[in-house]
C-alpha positions as CSV (number, residue, x, y, z in Angstrom):
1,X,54.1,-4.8,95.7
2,X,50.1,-4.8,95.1
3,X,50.2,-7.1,98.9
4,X,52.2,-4.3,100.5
5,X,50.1,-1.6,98.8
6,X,46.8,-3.5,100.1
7,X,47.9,-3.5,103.3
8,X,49.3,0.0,103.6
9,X,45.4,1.1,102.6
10,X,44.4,-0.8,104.9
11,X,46.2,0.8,107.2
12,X,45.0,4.4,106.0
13,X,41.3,3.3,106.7
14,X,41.8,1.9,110.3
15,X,42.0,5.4,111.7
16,X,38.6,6.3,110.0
17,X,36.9,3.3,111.8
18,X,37.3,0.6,109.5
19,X,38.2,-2.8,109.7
20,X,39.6,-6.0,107.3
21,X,37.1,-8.4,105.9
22,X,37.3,-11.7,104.3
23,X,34.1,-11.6,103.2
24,X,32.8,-9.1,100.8
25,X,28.8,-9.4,101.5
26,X,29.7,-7.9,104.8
27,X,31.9,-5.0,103.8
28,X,30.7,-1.4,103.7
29,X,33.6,-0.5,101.1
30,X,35.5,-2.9,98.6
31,X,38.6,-2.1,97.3
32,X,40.1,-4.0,94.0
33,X,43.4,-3.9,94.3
34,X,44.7,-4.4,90.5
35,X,47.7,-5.5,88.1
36,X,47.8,-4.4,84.7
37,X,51.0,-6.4,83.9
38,X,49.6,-9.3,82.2
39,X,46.3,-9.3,79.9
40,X,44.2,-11.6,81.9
41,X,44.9,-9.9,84.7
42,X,43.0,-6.9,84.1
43,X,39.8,-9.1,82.5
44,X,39.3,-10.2,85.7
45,X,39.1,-6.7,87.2
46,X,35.7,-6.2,84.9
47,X,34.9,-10.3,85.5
48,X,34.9,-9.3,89.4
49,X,33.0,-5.8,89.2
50,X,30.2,-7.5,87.5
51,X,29.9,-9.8,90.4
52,X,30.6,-7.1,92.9
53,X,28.0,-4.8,91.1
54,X,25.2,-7.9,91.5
55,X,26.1,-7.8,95.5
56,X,25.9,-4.2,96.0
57,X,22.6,-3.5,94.5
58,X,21.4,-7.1,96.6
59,X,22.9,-5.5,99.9
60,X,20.9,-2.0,98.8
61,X,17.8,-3.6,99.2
62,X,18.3,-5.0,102.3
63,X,19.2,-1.1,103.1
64,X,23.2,-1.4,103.4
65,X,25.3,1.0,101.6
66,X,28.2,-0.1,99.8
67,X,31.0,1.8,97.8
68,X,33.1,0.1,95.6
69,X,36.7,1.4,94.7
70,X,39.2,0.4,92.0
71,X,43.0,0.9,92.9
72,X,46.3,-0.2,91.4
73,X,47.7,-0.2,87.8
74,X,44.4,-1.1,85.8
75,X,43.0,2.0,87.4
76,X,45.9,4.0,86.5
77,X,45.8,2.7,82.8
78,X,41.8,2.6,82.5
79,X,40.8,5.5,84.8
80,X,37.4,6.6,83.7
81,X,36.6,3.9,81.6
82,X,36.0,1.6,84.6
83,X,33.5,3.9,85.5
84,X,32.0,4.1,81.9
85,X,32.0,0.5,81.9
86,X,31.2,-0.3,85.1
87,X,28.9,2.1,86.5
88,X,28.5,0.7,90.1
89,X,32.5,1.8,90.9
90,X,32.5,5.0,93.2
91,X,36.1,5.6,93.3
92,X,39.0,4.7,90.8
93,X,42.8,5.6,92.2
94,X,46.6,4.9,91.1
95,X,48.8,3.3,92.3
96,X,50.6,6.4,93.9
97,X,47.6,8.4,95.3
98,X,46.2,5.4,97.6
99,X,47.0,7.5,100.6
100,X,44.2,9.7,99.9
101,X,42.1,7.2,100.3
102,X,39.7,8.3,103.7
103,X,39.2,11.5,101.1
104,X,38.9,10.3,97.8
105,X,36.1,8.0,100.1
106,X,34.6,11.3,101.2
107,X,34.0,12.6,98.4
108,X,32.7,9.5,96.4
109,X,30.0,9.3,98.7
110,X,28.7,12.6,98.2
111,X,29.1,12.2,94.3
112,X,30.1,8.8,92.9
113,X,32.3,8.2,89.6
114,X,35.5,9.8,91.5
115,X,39.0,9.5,89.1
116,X,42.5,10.4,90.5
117,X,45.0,8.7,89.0
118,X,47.5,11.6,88.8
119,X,51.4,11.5,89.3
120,X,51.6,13.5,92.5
121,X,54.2,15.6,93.6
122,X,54.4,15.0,96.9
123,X,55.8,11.6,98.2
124,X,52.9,9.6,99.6
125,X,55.1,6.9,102.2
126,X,55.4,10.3,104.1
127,X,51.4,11.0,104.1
128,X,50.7,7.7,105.3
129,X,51.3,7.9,108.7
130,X,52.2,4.7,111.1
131,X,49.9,2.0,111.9
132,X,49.3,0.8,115.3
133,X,51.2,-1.9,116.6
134,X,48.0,-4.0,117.0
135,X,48.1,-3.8,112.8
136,X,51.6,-4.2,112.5
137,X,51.6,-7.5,114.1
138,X,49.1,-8.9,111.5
139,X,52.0,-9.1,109.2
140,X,53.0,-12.0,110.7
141,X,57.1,-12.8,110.9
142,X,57.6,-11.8,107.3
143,X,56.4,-8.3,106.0
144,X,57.1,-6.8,102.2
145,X,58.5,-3.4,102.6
146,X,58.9,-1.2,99.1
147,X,62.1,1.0,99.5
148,X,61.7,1.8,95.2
149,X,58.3,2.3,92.9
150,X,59.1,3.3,89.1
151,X,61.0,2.1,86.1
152,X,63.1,4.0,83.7
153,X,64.1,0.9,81.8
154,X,61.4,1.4,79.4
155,X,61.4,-2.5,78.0
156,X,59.2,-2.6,74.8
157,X,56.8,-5.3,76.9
158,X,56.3,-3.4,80.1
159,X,53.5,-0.9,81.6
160,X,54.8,-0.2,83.9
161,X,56.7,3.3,83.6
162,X,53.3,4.2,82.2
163,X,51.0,3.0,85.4
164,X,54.1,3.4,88.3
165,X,56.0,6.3,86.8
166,X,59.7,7.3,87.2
167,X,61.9,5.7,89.4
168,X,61.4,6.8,92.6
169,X,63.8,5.7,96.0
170,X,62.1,6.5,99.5
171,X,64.8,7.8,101.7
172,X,66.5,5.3,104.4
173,X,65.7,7.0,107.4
174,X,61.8,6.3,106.1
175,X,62.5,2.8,105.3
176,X,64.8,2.0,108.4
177,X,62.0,3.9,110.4
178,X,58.9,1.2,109.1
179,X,61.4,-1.9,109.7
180,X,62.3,-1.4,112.9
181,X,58.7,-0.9,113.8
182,X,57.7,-4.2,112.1
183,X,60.7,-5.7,113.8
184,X,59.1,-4.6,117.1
185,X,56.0,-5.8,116.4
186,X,57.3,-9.8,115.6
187,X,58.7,-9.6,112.5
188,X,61.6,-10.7,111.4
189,X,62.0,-11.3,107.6
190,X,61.6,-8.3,105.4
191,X,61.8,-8.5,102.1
192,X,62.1,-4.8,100.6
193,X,60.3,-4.8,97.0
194,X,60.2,-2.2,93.7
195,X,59.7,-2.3,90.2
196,X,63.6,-2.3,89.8
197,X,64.6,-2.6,93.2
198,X,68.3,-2.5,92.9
199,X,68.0,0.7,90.7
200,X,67.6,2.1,94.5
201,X,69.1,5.5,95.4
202,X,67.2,6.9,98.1
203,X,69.0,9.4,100.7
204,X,70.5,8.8,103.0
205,X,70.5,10.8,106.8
206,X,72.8,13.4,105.0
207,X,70.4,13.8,101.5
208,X,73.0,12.2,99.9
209,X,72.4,9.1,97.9
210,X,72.3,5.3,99.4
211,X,72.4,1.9,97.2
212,X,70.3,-0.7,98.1
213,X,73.6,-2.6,99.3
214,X,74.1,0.6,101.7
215,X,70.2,0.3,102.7
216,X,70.4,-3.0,103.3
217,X,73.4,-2.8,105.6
218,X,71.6,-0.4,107.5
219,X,68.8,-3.0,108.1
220,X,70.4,-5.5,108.6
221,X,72.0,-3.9,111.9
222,X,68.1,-4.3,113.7
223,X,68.1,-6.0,116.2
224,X,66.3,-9.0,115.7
225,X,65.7,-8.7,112.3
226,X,67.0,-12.4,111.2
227,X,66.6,-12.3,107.3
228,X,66.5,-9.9,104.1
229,X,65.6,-10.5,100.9
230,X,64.9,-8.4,98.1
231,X,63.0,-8.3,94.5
232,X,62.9,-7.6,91.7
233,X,66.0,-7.1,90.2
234,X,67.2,-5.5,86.9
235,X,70.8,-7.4,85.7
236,X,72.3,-3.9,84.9
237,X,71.4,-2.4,88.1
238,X,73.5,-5.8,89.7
239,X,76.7,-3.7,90.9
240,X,79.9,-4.6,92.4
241,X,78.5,-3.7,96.2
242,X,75.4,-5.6,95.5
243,X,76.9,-8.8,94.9
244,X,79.3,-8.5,97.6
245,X,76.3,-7.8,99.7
246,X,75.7,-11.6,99.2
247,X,79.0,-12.5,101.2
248,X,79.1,-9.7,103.5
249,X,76.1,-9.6,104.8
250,X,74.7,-12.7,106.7
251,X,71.1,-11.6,106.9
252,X,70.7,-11.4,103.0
253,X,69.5,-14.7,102.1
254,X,71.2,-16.8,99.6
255,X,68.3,-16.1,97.0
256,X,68.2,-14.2,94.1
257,X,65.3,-13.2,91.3
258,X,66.9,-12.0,88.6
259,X,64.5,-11.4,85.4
260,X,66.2,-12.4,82.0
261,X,62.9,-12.2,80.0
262,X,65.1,-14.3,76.9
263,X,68.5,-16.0,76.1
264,X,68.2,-14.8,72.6
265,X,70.6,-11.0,71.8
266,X,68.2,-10.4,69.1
267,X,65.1,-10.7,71.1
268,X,66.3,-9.3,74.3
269,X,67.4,-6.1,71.8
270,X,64.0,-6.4,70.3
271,X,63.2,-5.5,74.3
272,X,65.1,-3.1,74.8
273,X,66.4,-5.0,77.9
274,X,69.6,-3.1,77.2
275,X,71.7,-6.2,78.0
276,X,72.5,-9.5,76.6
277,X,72.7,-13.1,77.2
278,X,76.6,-13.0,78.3
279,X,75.8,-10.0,80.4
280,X,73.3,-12.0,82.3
281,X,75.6,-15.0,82.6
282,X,78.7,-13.0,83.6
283,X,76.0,-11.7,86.4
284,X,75.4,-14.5,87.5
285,X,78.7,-16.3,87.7
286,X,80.1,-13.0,89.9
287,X,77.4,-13.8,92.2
288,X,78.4,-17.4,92.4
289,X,81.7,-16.5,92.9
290,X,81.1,-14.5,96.3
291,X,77.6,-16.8,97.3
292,X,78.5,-20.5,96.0
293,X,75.6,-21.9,97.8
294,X,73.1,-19.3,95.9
295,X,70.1,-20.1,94.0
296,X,68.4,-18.2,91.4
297,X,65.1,-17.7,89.9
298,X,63.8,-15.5,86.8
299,X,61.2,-14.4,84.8
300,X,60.5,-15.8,81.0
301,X,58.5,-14.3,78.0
302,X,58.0,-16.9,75.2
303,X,56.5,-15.7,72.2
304,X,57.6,-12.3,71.8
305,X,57.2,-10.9,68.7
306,X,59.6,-12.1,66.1
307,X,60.6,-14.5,68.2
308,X,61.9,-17.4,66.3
309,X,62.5,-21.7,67.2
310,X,66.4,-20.4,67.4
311,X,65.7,-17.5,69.3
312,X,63.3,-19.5,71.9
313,X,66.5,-22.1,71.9
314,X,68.8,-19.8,72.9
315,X,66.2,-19.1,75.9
316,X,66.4,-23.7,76.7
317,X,70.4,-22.6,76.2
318,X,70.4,-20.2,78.5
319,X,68.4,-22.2,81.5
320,X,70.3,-25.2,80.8
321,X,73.4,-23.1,81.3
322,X,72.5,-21.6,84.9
323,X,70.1,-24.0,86.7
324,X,67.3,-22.3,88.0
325,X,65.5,-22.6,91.7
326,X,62.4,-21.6,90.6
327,X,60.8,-19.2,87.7
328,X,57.6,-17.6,86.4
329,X,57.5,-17.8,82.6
330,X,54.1,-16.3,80.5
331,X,53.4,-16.6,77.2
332,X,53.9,-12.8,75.4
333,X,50.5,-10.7,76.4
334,X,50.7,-7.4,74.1
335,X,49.4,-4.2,76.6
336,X,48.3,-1.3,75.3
337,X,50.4,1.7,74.8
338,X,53.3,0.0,75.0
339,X,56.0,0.0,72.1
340,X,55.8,-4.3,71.4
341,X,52.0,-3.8,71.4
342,X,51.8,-2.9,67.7
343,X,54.9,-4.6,66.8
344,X,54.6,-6.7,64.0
345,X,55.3,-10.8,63.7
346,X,53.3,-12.0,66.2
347,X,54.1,-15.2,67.2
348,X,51.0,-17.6,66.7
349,X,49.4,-18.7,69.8
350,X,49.6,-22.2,69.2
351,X,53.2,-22.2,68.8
352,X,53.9,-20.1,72.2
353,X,51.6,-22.5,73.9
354,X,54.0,-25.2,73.0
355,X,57.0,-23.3,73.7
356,X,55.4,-22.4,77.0
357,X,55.1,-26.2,77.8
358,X,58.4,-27.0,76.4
359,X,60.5,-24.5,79.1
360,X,58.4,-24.8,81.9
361,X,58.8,-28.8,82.1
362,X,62.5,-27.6,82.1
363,X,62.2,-25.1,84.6
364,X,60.6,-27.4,86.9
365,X,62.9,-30.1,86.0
366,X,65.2,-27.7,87.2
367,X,63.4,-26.6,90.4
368,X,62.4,-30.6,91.5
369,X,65.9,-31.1,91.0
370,X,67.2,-28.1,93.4
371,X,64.7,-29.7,95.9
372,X,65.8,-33.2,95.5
373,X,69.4,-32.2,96.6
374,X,68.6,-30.4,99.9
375,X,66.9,-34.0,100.9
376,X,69.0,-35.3,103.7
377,X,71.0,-31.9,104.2
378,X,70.7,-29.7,107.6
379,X,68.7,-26.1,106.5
380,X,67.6,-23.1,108.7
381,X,64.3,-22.9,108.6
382,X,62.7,-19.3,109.5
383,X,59.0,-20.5,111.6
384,X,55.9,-18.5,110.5
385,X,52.3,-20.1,111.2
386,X,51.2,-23.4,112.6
387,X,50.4,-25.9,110.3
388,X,47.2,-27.7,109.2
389,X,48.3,-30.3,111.8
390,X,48.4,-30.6,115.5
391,X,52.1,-30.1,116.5
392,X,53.1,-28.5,112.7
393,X,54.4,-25.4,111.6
394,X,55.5,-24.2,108.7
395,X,58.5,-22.4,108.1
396,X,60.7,-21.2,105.0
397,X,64.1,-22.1,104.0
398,X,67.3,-19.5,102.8
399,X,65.8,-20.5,99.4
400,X,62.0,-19.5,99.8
401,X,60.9,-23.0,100.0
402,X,58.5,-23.8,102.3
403,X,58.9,-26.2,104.7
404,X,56.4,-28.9,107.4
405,X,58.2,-29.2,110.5
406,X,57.0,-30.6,113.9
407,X,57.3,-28.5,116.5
408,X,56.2,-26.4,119.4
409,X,54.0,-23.5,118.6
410,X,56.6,-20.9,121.0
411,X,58.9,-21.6,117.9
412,X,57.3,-19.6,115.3
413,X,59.2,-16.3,114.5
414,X,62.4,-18.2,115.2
415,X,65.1,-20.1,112.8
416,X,66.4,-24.0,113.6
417,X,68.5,-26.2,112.4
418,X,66.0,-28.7,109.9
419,X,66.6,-32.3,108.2
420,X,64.9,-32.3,105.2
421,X,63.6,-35.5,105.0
422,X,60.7,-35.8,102.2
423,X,60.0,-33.6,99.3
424,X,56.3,-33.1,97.9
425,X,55.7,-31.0,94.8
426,X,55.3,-27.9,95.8
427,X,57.1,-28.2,99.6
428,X,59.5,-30.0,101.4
429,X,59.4,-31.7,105.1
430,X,61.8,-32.0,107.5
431,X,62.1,-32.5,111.6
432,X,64.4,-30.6,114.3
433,X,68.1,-31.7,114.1
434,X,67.4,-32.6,117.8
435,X,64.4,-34.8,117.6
436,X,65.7,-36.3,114.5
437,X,64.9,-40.1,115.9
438,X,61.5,-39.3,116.5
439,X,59.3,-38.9,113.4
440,X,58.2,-40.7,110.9
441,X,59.6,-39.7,107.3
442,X,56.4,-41.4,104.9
443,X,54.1,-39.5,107.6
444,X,55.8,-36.3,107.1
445,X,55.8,-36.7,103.5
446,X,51.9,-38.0,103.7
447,X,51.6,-34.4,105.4
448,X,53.2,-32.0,103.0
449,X,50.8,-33.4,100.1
């Protein structure tokens, strides 16, 4: 979401006259996009002004102005404390009021040290506006689209009803309106992103409400939109349409994140993740049933407090049980303000640190495994970018792996047929199903490391 949100400022500046940078010694404004969802995440918010604040006072006295702003979640948390602490920020603003942006600029110059990081009323997709085709097509052939912001869950770990606010679903016609433009404009994998994206219920051309099955439905009837995915997912918010979204639809790829945070009932109570272990699994086996060929991933907290070697057991249990494609798993990191924060029985750090190690050599165990078993199989393989090497692109499978291909350049934004044919750690290689006598497979694999 913090990509998509990046880009749509982006997008909000371009009619005021400014451009992208890579380089920030050459940018008249830089903005700090933030996260405030894991501890070290917002460190380095402070780590990176400090360095920011040595470059604009160096570009000052070579005469060039520069503004710094602050956007995201740790401004929404932190407000005018980054501006206490960090005097050479002009401009701090949430998450939800980034289309204000040009003015919130405005006014920073005139007086530096400008807060907003208030819950609007209005809706801000609709201030927005459209970008130009020209920025449209720097998404590339896959673009992020968020169709939900918000949480209402209220899990005892999370910031994030506190720095995103209530749920909130943008209407269809909005959403269906922004892919079909970025379908115009080359793309042709979306995946539409919230907080709790299938808690969606945005209207639909009558006001009434849509579920994200419905929306997606809708999208998929583009033409020349080729996949859909979606993240991330809450398991009670998995309903009956949803999963038979997964057979009825052929656009929605065979790929689902689905958060379980823990395989222990006590510790996913402890939570207040409002479901339990044989929820999850009955979740995932009615997906299975209608999508055999699907792959899961999750997230993983270890270390929670109270957490106990039984309870982080029942979490090895509970991935043995399912097989995962992939995961992100994080030691506990206690944020402020939130009800786990002051929780007593802290887990010791030494002992998450092992537990850490001990589930993610499973998870990827798990996920070298899943690899290993598409080698020699036929996949479709969506094309994106050219690859480091002459006559390579890279392209993704249904299962969000990437992939090192040879083949001509006129192929990218397309799918073909792929034989996987070497795996590296962290990608796979394969050659068109119609050239498959000529390349060489230790080459190819040479490549992908």
């Amino acid at each position: 979401m913090n990509v998509y949100d990046a880009t749509r400022m982006a997008d909000a500046l371009e009619p005021h006259g400014y451009t992208t940078t890579s380089d920030p010694e050459e940018a008249e404004l830089v903005v700090l996009n933030t996260c405030h969802i894991r501890e070290r995440a917002a460190e380095k918010v402070y780590s990176e002004l400090g360095k920011l604040r040595v470059m604009k006072a160096d570009r000052k006295s070579r005469g060039l102005e520069t503004q710094i702003a602050v956007a995201g979640c740790v401004a929404q948390a932190e407000g005018a404390e980054i501006i206490r602490r960090q005097n050479a920020v002009d401009l701090v603003v949430g998450p939800q009021n980034y289309h204000r942006l040009p003015q919130l600029l405005h006014a920073a110059a005139a007086s530096p040290g400008v807060v907003d990081t208030e819950f609007p009323v209005e809706d801000k997709f609709s201030h927005l506006g459209h970008p130009t085709k020209a920025r449209l097509q720097t998404r590339g052939v896959s673009a992020f689209v968020t169709v939900q912001e918000g949480c209402d869950k209220f899990c005892a770990f999370c910031v994030v009803p506190y720095t995103r606010g209530a749920e909130y679903s943008r209407p269809m016609e909005s959403i269906v309106d922004e892919v079909s433009r970025l379908v115009d404009a080359g793309v042709r994998e979306v995946t539409l992103i919230g907080q709790n994206v299938n808690a969606y219920h945005g209207a639909d051309a009558s006001g009434g409400p849509l579920t994200l099955a419905a929306l997606m439905a809708r999208i998929a009837a583009i033409k020349g939109l080729l996949r859909i995915r979606y993240t991330t997912s809450h398991p009670l918010d998995m309903g009956d349409d949803l999963i038979e979204a997964h057979r009825d639809i052929p656009q929605l790829m065979p790929y689902l994140h689905l958060p379980v945070q823990s395989g222990s009932d006590r510790v996913l109570a402890a939570m207040n993740r409002r479901h339990t272990a044989s929820d999850y699994l009955a979740v995932v086996e009615r997906v299975r049933k209608v999508r055999p060929d699907i792959a899961f991933s999750s997230d993983f907290i270890v270390g929670f407090p109270g957490e106990a070697d039984a309870d982080f057991q029942a979490t090895i249990g509970l991935v043995e049980r399912v097989g995962f494609a992939g995961a992100y798993s994080f030691m506990y990191s206690p944020r402020p303000g939130t009800p786990a924060a002051g929780a007593g029985s802290q887990v010791p750090h030494e002992v998450m640190r092992d537990r850490l190690a001990q589930l993610q050599a499973l998870l990827e165990q798990q996920k070298q495994a899943f690899n290993a078993d598409l080698c020699g199989r036929t996949v479709e393989v969506l094309f994106e970018r050219e690859g480091r090497y002459p006559g390579q692109l890279v392209g993704k499978t249904p299962y969000l792996q990437g992939v090192h291909v040879h083949a001509p350049s006129h192929m990218i934004g397309s799918v073909a047929a792929v034989e996987i044919v070497a795996l590296s750690t962290n990608s796979l290689s394969g050659r068109l199903v119609h050239e498959i006598h000529s390349s060489n497979v230790e080459e190819l694999a040479s490549e992908a490391d």
